[in-house]
N, C-alpha and C positions, 0 to 999 in steps of 0.2 A: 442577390448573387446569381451568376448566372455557372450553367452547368456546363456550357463551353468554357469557361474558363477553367474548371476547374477540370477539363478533359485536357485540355492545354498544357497544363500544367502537371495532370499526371506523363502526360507526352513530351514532358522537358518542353516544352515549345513559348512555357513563358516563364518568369523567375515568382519565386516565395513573392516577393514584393509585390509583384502586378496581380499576384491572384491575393491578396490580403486588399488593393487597393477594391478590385472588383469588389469585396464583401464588403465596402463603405457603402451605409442606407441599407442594408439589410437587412430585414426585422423576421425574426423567428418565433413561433410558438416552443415553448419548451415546461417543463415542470416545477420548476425553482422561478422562474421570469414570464409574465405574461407581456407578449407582443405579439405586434398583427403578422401575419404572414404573408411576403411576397418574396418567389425566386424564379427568375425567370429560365423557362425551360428549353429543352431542345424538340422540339417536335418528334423526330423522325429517328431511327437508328438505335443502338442501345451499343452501352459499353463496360466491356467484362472487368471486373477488378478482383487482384488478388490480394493477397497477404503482404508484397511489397511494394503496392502504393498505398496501404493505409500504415506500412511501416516506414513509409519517407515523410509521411503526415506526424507521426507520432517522434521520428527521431530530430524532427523539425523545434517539436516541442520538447522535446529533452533538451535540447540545446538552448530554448528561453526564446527562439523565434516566434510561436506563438502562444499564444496566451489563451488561458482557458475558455475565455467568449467565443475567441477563432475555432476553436478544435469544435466548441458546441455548435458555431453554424453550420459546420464542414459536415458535423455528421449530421445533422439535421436533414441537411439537404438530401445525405445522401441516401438516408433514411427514408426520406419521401418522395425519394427520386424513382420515374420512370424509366431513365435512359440508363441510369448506374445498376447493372447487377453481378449479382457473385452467387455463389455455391458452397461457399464458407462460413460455416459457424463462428470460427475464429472473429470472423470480421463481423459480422451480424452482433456477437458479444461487446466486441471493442468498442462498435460505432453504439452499442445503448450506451453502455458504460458514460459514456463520454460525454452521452446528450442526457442525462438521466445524475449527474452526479451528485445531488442533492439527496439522493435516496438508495444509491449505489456507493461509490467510490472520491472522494478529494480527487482532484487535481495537482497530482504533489510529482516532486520529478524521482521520489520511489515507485510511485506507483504507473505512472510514465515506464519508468523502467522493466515493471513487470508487467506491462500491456506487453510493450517490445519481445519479452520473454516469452512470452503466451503466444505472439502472435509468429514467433520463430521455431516453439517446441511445444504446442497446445497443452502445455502445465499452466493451471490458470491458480497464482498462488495471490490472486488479490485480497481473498476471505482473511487468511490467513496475517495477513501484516495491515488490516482494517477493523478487525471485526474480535472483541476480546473474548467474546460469545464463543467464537469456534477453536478456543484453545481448555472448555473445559473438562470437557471427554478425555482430551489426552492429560490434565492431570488428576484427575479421578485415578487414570492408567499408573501415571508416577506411584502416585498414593498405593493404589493398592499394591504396586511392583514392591515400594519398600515400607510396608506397615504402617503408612503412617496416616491418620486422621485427614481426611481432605477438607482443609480451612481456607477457602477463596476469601477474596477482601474486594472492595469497591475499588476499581481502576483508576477512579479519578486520585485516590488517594500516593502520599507520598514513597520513594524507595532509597535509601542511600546508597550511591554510585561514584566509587575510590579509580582513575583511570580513565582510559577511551575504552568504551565498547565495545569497541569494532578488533581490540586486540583480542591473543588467546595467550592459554587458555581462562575461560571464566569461572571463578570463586563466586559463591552464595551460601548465605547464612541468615535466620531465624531467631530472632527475639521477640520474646512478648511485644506484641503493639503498645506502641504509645498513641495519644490523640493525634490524628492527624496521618499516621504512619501505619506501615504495613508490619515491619517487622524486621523489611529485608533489607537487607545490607550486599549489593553486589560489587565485585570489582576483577579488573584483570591484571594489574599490575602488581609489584611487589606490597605486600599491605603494609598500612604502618597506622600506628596508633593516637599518630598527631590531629588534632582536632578537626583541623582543615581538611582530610583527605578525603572525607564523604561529602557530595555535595545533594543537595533531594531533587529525585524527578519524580514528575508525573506517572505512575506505572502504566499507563498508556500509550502513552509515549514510548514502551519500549517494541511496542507492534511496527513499527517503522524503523527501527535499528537492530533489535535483535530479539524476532518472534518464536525464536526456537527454544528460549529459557522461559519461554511464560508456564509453557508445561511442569517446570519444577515449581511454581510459587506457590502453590496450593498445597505444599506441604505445610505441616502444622511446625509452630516456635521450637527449636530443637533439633531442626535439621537442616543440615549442611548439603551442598553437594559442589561440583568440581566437573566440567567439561568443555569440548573443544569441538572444532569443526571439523576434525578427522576421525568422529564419532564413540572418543571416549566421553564415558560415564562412572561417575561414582558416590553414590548417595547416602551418606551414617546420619546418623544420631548422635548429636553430643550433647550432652543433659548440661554441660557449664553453660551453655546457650540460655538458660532459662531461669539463673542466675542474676545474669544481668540487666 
């Protein structure tokens, strides 16, 4: 890959297409993939980049134009590039991120999403909707806000889920585990009691749709709660829960 092109191209002066042709025969070192390294460079000059050309690279990729090989040469390159510099952390984060995803971050179009976000309001909330790790502090938080025993469970394990996620407001409830299960039963829509209406995920899976109720799951079988994305809250105890 050559480094004028990719100057080219941050300078409008060539399209997506021609600078993806230039990265044909590429071969990059990286930490997930070993290959030999060749890109050929510009001698002479250097060239300042800010936050919005590594954010016309990124919204490139939100949109499915490039694929996560492309984004790791791009930054690779510019990684080890003499002529490309900047002054931004922003971008300095983004471009490991991105060459380094084996050990850092998926290449998902969430998370796409919130490079783009970071890289428009330096809130870097990638830990957050990747990492199940960094949600257990806050419910320790929950727990001890409403008295109740903090009983984490294994991520990989199952949650039942009645509705789309993505509505409000969200219901959460707590039964004794069964094999395989968590306990938790979430949903947003009207509940009903028909067989069919829970179906099981992954509760890992919910770090990528909805990372802001993982804080409630650490409460122990027995507890309810009830919230929305205009920051109500409300969290009881119902001992029929433990019944069942």
């Amino acid at each position: 890959m050559t480094e004028s092109a990719l100057k080219n191209y941050f300078d409008e002066n060539i399209s997506l297409e021609e600078l993806k042709n230039d990265m044909t025969g590429t071969k990059v070192q990286t930490s997930h993939d070993v290959f030999s390294y060749y890109v050929d460079t510009l001698a002479d000059g250097s060239y300042h980049l800010n936050e919005n050309h590594i954010l016309k690279i990124c919204n490139e990729a939100i949109q499915g134009n490039l694929s996560s090989s492309e984004l790791d040469i791009i930054s690779f390159v510019l990684i080890g590039s003499d002529f490309f510099e900047w002054d931004s952390e922003r971008i300095s984060n983004t471009l490991f991120d991105w060459n380094n995803r084996s050990i850092n971050f998926p290449i998902t179009k969430k998370n796409l999403e919130l490079w783009k976000h970071y890289l428009t309001t330096s809130i870097y909330k990638l830990p957050e909707y990747n990492n199940w790790n960094f949600h257990i502090e806050l419910q320790k938080g929950i727990c001890n806000k409403y008295d109740s025993k903090w009983q984490p469970f294994n991520c990989k394990l199952n949650i039942g889920v009645g509705g789309n996620l993505l509505y409000e407001p969200i219901h959460g409830l707590r039964h004794p585990a069964s094999k395989r299960t968590t306990g938790w039963f979430i949903w947003t829509v009207n509940y009903s009691d028909d067989d069919n209406f829970f179906e099981p995920l992954c509760a890992e899976h919910l770090l990528q749709i909805r990372p802001e109720i993982i804080k409630y799951l650490g409460l122990s079988p027995g507890f309810r709660f009830l919230t929305d994305n205009k920051g109500y809250e409300d969290v009881w105890q119902d001992d029929q829960l433990l019944k069942i």
